[in-house]
N, C-alpha and C positions, 0 to 999 in steps of 0.2 A: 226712899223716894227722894229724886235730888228738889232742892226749894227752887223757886219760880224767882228768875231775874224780876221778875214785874211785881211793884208793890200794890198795886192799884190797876182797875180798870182802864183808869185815864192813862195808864204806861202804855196800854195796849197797842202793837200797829192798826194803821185802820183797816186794813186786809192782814189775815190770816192763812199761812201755810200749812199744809199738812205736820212739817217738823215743830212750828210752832206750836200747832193745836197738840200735838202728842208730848212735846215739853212740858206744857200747859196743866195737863188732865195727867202726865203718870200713864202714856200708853205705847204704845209702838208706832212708826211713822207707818208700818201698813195699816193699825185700826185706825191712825190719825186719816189715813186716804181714805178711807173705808163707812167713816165717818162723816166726811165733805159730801159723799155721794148720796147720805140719807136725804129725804126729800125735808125731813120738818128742822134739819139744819141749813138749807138752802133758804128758809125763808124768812 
């Protein structure tokens, strides 16, 4: 698994992309889209 440019939370952008979120977690940018669309991550 490649390691996260981000050291810290507070690196984080304040919005999140699909590509970022699947960088992030170790996933595919389609489970990253796939992801975005569940409701208890919208909230």
């Amino acid at each position: 698994m490649k390691e996260s440019i981000y050291k810290s939370y507070d690196e984080l952008p304040l919005f999140l992309n699909a590509e970022t979120i699947s960088g992030l977690l170790g996933i595919s940018s389609t489970t990253g889209y796939e992801l975005m669309q569940k409701k208890i991550f919208l909230c």
